[in-house]
C-alpha positions as CSV (number, residue, x, y, z in Angstrom):
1,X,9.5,27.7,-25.6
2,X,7.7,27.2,-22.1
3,X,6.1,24.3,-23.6
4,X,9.2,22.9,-24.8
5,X,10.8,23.2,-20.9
6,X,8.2,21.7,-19.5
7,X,8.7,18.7,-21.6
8,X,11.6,18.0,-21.4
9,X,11.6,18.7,-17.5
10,X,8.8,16.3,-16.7
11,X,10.9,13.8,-19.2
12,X,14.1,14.0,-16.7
13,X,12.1,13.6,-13.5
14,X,10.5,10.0,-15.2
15,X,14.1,9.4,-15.9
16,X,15.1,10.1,-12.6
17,X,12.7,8.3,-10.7
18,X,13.2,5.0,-12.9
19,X,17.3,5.8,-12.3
20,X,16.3,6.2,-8.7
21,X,14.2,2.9,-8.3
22,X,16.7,0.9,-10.2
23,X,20.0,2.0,-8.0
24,X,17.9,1.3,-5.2
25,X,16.4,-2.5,-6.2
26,X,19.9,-3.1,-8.0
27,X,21.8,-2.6,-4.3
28,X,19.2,-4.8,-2.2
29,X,19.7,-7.6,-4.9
30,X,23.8,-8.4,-3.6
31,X,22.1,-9.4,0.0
32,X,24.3,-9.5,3.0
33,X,27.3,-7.7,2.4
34,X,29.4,-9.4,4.7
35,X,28.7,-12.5,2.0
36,X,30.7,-9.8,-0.2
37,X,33.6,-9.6,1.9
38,X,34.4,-12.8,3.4
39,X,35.7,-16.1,1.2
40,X,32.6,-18.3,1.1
41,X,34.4,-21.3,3.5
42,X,35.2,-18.1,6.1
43,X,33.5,-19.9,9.6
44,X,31.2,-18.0,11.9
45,X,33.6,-16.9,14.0
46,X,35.5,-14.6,11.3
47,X,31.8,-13.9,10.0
48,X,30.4,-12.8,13.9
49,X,32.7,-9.0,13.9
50,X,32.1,-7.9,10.5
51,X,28.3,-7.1,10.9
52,X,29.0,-5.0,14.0
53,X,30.5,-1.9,11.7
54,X,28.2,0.9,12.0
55,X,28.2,1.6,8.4
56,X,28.0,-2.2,7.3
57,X,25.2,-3.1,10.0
58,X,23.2,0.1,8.5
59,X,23.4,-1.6,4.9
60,X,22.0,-4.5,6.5
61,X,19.3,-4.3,8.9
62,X,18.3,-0.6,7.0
63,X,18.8,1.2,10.3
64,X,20.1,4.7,10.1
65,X,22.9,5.3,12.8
C-alpha cells in the first residue's frame, strides 16, 4: 500500500510540474497585453496609459509591485 502512494504521488507532482511549466510558457506566448486590449489601428496615444496599470505593467515588464 505505501508503495502504491508513493506512486502515484510522485506521478501527480510530474503532472504538476508539466501543468505548471505549460500555464506558465502558454501565458508568455500572447506577448504585450495591451496588444490584447486595444483594436490593432488604436494610435500611440490611446496605447501610452494602458501600460501604466500596476497590475498590467507587472504582466509586462515581470516586475512584482
Amino acid at each position: 500500500m505505501e508503495r502504491f502512494i508513493v506512486k502515484r504521488a510522485l506521478a501527480s507532482l510530474i503532472s504538476l510540474a508539466f501543468l505548471v511549466v505549460a500555464v506558465f510558457f502558454l501565458s508568455r506566448l500572447t506577448g504585450d497585453p495591451t496588444d490584447l486590449y486595444l483594436p490593432l489601428d488604436a494610435s500611440l496615444e490611446s496605447r501610452a496609459p494602458i501600460p501604466s496599470l500596476a497590475w498590467l505593467r507587472s504582466t509586462v515588464d515581470g516586475s512584482v509591485c
